[in-house]
N, C-alpha and C positions, 0 to 999 in steps of 0.2 A: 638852426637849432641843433638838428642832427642826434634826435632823442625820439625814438619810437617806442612805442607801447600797443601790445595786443588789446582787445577788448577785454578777453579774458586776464590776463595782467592788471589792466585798471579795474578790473570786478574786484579781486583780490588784493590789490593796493587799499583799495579803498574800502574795505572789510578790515584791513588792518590797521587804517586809520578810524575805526566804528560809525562807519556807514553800512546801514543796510538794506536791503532789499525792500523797497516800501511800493513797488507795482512793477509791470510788464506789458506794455502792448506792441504787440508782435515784436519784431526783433529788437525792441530798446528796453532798456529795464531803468527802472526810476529808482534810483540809495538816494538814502537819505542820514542824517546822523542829529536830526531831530532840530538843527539850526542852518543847516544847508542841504540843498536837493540838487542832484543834478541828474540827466539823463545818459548812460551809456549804450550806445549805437552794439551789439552785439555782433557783428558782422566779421566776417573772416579777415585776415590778414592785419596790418597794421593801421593803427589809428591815422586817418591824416590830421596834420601837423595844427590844423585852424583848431579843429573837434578835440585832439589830446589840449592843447592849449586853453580850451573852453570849457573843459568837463574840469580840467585843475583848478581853473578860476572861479566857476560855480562851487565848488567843493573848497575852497577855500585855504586848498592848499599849493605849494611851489614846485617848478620843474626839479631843484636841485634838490631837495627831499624825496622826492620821486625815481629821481637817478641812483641817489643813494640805496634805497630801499631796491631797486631790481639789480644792485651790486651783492646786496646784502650787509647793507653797514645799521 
């Protein structure tokens, strides 16, 4: 794939796609955007590649939208 994403990065990706914050139990935090939820692992460093891959899929949205968007397009 060769596409990394911080946790903090996917928080804010997906705040800018209108998901939000709809819980937290310990380091995961639960967005939601009222038709899809997924859970984000908060954890330092970069996402690994299965969980970045999984938290897109429950969210409902694509890796190449996602690239775009940490380009800034």
């Amino acid at each position: 794939m060769g596409f990394t994403m911080t946790a903090v990065q996917m928080r804010k990706y997906l705040a800018a796609k209108g998901f939000e914050i709809a819980g937290q139990r310990g380091s995961h935090v639960k967005m939601t955007n009222g038709t899809d939820t997924t859970i984000v692992p908060m954890h330092k460093g970069d996402l690994a590649t299965g969980t970045l891959r999984g938290i897109l899929s429950d969210a409902g949205l694509s890796i190449d939208d996602a690239k775009k968007w940490l380009r800034g397009e």
